[in-house]
N, C-alpha and C positions, 0 to 999 in steps of 0.2 A: 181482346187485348188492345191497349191501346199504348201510343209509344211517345213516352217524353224524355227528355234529355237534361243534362247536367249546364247551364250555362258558360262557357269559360271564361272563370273571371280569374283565375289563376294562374293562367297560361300556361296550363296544362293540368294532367291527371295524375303524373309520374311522376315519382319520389326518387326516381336512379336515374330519370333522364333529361340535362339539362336545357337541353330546346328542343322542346315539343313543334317549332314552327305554327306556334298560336298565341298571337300577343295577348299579354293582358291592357287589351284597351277597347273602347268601346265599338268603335268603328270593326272592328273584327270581332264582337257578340253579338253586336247587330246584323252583320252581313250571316253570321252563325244561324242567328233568331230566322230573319225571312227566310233564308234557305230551306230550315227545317219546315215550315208552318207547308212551305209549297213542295215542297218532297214525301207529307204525310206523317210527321210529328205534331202530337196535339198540347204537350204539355212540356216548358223548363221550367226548371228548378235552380232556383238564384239562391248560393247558399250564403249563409251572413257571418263575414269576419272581416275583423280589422287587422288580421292578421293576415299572410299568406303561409297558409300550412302549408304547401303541397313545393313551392319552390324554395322556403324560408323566408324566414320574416324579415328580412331586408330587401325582398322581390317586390315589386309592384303586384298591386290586385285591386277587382273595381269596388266601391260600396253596393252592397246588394241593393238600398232600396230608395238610390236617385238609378241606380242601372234602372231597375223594376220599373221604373214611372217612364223611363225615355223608351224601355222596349216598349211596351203598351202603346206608347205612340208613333209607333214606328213598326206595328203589327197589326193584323188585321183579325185572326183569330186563335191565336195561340195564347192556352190558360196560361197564366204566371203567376208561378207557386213562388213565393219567396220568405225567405225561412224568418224568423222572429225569432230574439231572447229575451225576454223577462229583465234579466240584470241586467239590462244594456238599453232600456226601452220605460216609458211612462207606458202606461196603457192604455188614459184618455188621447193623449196624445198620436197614439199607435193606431186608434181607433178612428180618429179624425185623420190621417195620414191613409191608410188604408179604404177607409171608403172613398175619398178622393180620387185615389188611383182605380178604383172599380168601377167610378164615374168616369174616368177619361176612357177606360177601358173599356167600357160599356159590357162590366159584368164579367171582364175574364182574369181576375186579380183573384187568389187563393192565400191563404199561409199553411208555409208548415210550422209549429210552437216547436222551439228545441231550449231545452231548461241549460243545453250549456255544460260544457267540458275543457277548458281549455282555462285552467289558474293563472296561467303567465300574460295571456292574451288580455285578460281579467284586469290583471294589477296595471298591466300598461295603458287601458282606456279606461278605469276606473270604473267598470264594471262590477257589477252585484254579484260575489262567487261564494256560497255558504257549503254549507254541508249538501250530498243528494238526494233527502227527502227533504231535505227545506226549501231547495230549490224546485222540486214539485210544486211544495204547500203555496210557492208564491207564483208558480205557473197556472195555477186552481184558481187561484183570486185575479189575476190578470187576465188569463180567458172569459172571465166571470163581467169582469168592468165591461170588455171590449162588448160582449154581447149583448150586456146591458145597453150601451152606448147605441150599438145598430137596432136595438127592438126600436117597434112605435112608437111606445108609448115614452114619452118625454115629461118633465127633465127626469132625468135617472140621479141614485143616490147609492151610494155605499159605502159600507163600514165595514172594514176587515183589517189583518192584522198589519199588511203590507202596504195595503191603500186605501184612501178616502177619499169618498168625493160628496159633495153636497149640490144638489138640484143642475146637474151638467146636463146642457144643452148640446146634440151632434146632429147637422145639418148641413148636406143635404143626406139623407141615409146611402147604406151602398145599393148598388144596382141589384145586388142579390138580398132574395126573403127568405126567410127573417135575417138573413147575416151570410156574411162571408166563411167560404167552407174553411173549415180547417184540418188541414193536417196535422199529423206528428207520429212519431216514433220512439218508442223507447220497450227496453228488455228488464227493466226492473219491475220487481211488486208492484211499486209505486209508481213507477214509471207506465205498467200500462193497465194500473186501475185510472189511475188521471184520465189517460187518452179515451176510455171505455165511456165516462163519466163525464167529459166534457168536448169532446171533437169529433170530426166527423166522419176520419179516414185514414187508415194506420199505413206508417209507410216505415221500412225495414231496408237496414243494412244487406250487403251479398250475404247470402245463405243456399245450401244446396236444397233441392226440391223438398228431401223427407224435414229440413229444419224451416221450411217454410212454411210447409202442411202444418206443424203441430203450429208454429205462432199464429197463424190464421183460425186455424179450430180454436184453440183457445182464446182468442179473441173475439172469436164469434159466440163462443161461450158465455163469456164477461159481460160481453155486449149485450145480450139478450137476457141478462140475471139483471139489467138495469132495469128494462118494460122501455127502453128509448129503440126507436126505428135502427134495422141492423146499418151497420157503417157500411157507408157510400161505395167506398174502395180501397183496396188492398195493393201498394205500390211495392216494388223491388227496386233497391240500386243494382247497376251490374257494370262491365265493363267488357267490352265487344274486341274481341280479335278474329277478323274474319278473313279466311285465305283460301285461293283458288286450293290448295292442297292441308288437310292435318299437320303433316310436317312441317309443312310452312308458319302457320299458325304457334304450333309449339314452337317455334325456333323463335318469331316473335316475344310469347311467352318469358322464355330463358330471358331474351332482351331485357325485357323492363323489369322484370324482376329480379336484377343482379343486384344485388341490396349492397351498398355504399356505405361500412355503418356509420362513417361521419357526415353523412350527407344532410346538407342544410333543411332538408323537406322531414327529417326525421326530430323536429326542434319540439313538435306538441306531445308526438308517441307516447311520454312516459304522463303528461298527463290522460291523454284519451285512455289507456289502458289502466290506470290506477283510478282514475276519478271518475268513470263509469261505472256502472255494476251490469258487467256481459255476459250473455248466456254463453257464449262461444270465446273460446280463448283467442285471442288475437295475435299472431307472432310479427317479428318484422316482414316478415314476407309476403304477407296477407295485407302489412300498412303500406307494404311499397308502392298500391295502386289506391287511389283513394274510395273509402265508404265501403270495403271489403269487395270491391268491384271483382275481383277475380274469382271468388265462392261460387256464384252462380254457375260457372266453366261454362260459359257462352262464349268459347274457342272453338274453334275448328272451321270446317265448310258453312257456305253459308245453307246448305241442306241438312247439316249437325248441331245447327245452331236452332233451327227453322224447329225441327225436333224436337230440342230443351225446351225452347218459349213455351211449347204445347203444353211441354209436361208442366209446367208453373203456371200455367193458364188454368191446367185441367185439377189443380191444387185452389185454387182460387185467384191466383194472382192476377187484377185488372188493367195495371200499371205497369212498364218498367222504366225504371229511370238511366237511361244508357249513359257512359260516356265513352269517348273514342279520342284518338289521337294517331295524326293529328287530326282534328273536330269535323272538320266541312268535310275533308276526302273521303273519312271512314264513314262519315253518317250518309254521305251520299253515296257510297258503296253497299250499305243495309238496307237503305231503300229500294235501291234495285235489283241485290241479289236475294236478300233475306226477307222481308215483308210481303214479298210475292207467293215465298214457299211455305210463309205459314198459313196463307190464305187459300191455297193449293190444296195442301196435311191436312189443313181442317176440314174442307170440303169432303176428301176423300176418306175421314175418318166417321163421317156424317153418314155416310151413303153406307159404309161396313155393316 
């Protein structure tokens, strides 16, 4: 298992609480970023909105992908996964943008593809927002340029419905062969034939252990009905309450999720939940933390938590994508209490 985190560009993770005590500014993602890299986190995830979900959209929040370029330089080995939209994004352009940053990074710049959910976000930065298999069809063609752009073989050309390009030159390549990994995640049909068929590593919303099993099995399913190499790795979002006591934990619990229902972090809800296609119903209470962070139920001790991981490890899960709040205290309370005990469980489950 390895442990990567949620960047905080939102200033915070909480939809019912309004100071997190984690600014949204760089200087405190940065000091986030090295902390993690030297406490034993391998991978953030910079997720990309011109909107701020999570406090409302009059809140301040960073751009994910000038943050992505300054962490990278300002980090020594921490992958930086940083998410991409289609409608919001040229692709040659995206493509020249991205191996750039793989070059300053010397190969540790990732993407996760996300086709996009937020209509209102859409209208206001003039973003591309159709239907949601259109929005696939133009995620297929846009994965398609970028990896064209990173192959060898030069100039590249394509003709497709959404984009054209004739004899495009991209130099220097990214530090990664043949291309840069990609991510993504999606619960639709469509959503993850695409992922099967063009990416290299599925990464999922909170889900409890048995709704992770089946997405992994069947994705590993899909994957391998293609004849392409199985996907690299299988990522969890989650979201960490960790207490010297159970009680404790739950009490926190109750805390953040006392759901506000006029509250300004509740302003995308009715598009994510209409304008997705979910395997799992989504209530306000499950949106009160973001990315379904609380599914997972990585509450309690950090020896009850130590336990879960296992069991989502021993499902397949490679990745998780934690968040904590407030960011630095909680994360640096996982590394010392939690990390330890699942390298402990493991051992001792080895020797059984």
């Amino acid at each position: 298992m390895e442990y990567g985190f949620w960047l905080p560009i939102f200033g915070g993770w909480l939809r019912n609480v309004e100071d997190e005590q984690m600014p949204a500014t760089f200087d405190y993602a940065k000091h986030v970023a090295q902390t993690a890299e030297r406490i034993g986190f391998s991978t953030t995830l910079i997720a990309e909105l011109n909107l701020n979900d999570i406090k409302g959209i009059a809140e301040p929040s960073l751009e994910a992908w000038t943050t992505a370029a300054a962490i990278a330089a300002t980090t020594e080995r921490l992958e930086i996964m940083t998410a991409v939209r289609p409608g919001f994004h040229n692709p040659a352009t995206t493509a020249k943008m991205a191996a750039n940053i793989d070059q300053l990074s010397n190969g540790r710049f990732t993407l996760n593809v996300v086709s996009a959910w937020w209509e209102e976000e859409a209208r206001q930065y003039n973003g591309i927002f159709t239907a949601h298999d259109e929005r696939y069809a133009r995620t297929e063609e846009f994965v398609t340029v970028m990896k064209g752009l990173w192959a060898d073989a030069s100039p590249y050309s394509f003709d497709g419905d959404y984009y054209q390009l004739e004899r495009a030159e991209l130099h220097p390549k990214p530090v990664q062969r043949p291309g840069i990994k990609l991510y993504a995640g999606g619960e639709s049909e469509t959503g993850k034939q695409t992922i099967v068929n063009h990416c290299d590593a599925y990464v999922m919303h909170g889900g409890t252990v048995d709704e992770v099993a089946t997405k992994i099995t069947d994705m590993k399913t899909r994957r391998a009905a293609t004849g392409k190499q199985p996907l690299a790795s299988f990522g969890l979002a989650a979201y960490i309450i960790c207490r010297e006591t159970e009680a404790a934990a739950l009490e926190e619990w109750r805390r953040i999720t006392d759901v506000k229902e006029d509250g300004a972090g509740y302003a995308g809800y009715d598009d994510f939940v209409s304008k997705s296609q979910l395997e799992q119903q989504v209530k306000r209470n499950d949106y009160s933390v973001s990315n379904r962070g609380l599914r997972p139920n990585l509450i309690g001790t950090p020896d009850q938590i130590a336990e879960r991981i296992l069991e989502f490890e021993a499902v397949g899960v490679t990745l998780l994508l934690l968040q904590f709040s407030p960011q630095l205290e909680e994360m640096e309370r996982f590394a010392r209490e939690v990390m330890p005990r699942v390298e402990a469980k493991r051992k001792v489950g080895q020797l059984k």
